[in-house]
C-alpha positions in Angstrom: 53.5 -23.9 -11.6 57.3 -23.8 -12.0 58.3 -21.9 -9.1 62.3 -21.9 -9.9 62.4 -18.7 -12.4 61.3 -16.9 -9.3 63.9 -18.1 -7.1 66.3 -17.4 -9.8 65.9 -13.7 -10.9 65.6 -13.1 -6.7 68.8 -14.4 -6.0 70.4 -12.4 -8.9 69.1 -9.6 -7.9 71.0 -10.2 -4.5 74.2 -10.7 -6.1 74.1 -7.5 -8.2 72.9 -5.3 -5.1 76.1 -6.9 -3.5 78.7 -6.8 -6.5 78.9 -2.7 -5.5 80.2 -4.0 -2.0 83.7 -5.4 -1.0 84.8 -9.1 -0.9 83.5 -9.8 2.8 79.9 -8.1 1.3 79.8 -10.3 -1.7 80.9 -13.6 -0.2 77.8 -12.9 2.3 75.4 -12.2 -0.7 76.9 -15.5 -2.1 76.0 -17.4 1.2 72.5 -15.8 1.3 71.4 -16.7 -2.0 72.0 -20.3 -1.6 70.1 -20.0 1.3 67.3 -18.0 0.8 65.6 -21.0 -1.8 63.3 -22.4 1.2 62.2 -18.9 2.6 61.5 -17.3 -1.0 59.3 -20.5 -2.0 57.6 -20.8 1.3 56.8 -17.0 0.7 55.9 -17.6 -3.1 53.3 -20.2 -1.8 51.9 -18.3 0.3 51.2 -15.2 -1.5 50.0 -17.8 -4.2 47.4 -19.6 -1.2 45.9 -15.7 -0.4 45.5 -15.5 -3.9 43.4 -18.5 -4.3 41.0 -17.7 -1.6 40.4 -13.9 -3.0 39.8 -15.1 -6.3 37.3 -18.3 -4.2 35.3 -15.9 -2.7 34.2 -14.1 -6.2 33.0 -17.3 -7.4 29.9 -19.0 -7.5 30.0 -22.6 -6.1 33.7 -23.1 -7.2 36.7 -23.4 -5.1 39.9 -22.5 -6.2 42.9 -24.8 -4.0 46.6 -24.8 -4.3 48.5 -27.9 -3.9 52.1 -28.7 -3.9 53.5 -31.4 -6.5 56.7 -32.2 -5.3 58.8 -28.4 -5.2 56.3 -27.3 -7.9 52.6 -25.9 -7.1 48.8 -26.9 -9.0 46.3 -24.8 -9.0 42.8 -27.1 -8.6 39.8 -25.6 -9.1 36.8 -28.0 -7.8 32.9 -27.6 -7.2 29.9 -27.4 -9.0 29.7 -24.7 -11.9 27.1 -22.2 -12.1 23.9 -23.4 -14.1 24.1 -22.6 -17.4 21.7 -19.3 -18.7 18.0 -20.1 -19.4 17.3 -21.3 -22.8 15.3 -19.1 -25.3 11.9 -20.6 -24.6 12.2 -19.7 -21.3 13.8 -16.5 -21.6 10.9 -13.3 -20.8 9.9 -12.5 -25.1 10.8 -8.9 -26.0 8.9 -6.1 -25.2 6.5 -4.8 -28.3 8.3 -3.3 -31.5 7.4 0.6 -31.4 5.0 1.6 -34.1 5.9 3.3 -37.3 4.9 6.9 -35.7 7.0 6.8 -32.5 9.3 9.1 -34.2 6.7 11.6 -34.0 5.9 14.7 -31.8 5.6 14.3 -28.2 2.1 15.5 -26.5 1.1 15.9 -22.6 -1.8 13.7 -21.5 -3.8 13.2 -18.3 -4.9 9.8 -17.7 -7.7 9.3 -14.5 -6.8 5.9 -12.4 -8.9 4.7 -9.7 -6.4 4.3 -7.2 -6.0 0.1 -6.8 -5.7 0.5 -11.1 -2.9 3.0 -10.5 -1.4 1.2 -7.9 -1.0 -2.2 -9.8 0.1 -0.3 -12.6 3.2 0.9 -11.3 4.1 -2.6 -9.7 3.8 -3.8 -13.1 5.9 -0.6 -14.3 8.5 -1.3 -11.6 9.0 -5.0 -12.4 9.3 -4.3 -16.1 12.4 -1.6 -15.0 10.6 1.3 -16.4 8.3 4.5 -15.4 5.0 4.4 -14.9 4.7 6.9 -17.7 6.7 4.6 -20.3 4.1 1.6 -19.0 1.4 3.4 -20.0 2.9 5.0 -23.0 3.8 1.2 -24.4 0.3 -0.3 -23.2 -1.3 2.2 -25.7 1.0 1.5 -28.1 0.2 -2.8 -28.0 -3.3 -1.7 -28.3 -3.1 0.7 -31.7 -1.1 -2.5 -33.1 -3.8 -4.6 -31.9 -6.1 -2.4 -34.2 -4.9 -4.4 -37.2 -5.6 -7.9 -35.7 -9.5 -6.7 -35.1 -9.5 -6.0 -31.0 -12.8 -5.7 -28.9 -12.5 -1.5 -30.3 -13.2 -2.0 -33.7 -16.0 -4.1 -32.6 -19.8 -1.8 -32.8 -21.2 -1.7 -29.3 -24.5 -2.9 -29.1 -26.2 -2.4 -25.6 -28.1 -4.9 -23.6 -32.3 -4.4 -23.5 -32.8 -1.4 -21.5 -30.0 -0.1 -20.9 -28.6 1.2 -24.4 -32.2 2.3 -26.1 -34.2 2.7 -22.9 -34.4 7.0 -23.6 -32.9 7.4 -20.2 -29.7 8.4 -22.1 -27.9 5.4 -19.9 -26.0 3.8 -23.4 -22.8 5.8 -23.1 -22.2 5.1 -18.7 -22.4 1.3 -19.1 -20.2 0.8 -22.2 -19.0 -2.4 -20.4 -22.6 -3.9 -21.7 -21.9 -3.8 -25.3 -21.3 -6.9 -27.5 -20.9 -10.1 -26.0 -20.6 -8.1 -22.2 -17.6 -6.4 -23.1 -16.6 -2.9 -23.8 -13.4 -1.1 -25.2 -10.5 -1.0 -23.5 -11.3 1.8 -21.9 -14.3 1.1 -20.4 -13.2 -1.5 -17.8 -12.5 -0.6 -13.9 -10.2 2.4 -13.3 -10.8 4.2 -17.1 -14.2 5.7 -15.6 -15.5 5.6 -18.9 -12.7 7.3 -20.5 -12.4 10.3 -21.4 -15.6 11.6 -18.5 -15.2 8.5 -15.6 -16.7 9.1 -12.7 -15.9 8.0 -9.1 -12.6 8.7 -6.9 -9.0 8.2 -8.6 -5.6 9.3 -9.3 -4.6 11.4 -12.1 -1.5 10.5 -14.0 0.1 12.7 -16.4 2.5 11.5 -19.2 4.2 12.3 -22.5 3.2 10.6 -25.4 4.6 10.3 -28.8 2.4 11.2 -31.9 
């Protein structure tokens, strides 16, 4: 960096703050200018340097240095970069397209949570960035796309010996017995047997759109 226009336009600007004065003023302004060369580029160089160690401090592994090469100054920026963004394979895939009805009318639920079910459900919520209501408002959604691709709902529930033709009435409260020892999705731990489950839990209430 060519510090010499600098020096220039500072020393000319001292001579035409003087050239209003008399002789004696501008033969001093004359004097001073040759002489204020050292002082302006020591001054130049530093303000430079403070620079360089702001501008260090808002990187990330880099250091930014200023060197003198012979009356001129280099700025040398040395260190590691920062590593480069993760590729697209291991990039997080996008969340789930919405389905053709999101555009729809939005209706209040209340969904019943045991409370470990709730719990883990707004951890997962919280590391995805979004509300527990919107968790639970895209989960449902996956699952009516699933629909299409023939998930463990569209399946006919047939219930283990004894327990699903036994007269007892016991066929709908162990839904998770059905074909091959698995129910719908919302017969597992913390659905209580949606819409009726039974046992302690947390209510969550939510808008869906429909």
């Amino acid at each position: 960096m060519d510090l010499n226009p600098y020096i220039d336009q500072l020393r000319e600007d001292l001579t035409s703050a003087a050239a209003a004065g008399d002789d004696q003023t501008r033969q001093t302004a004359a004097v001073l200018s040759g002489a204020i060369e050292p002082a302006a580029r020591l001054a130049i160089m530093n303000a430079l340097s403070d620079l360089a160690a702001e501008v260090t401090t808002n990187l990330d592994g880099q250091v930014v240095d200023l060197r003198l090469d012979g009356r001129d100054v280099r700025v040398v920026v040395s260190g590691s970069s920062p590593p480069p963004p993760a590729s697209d394979e291991e990039a997080e895939p996008p969340p789930p397209p919405p389905p053709s009805g999101d555009n729809g009318d939005i209706s209040r639920i209340t969904l019943r949570l045991v409370e470990e079910i709730k719990s883990q459900a707004e951890q997962a919520a919280s590391a995805q960035g979004v509300s527990l209501n919107t968790f639970v408002s895209q989960a449902v959604q996956g699952a009516l796309q699933g629909r299409g691709r023939g998930g463990p709902w569209d399946r006919p529930r047939r219930g283990r010996p004894g327990h699903g033709h036994g007269g007892h009435g016991h066929g709908h409260s162990h839904g998770g017995h059905g074909r091959g020892g698995r129910g719908g999705p919302w017969d597992g731990p913390g659905f209580g047997g949606w819409p009726g489950g039974e046992g302690g839990g947390s209510r969550v209430r939510g808008w869906v759109q429909g």
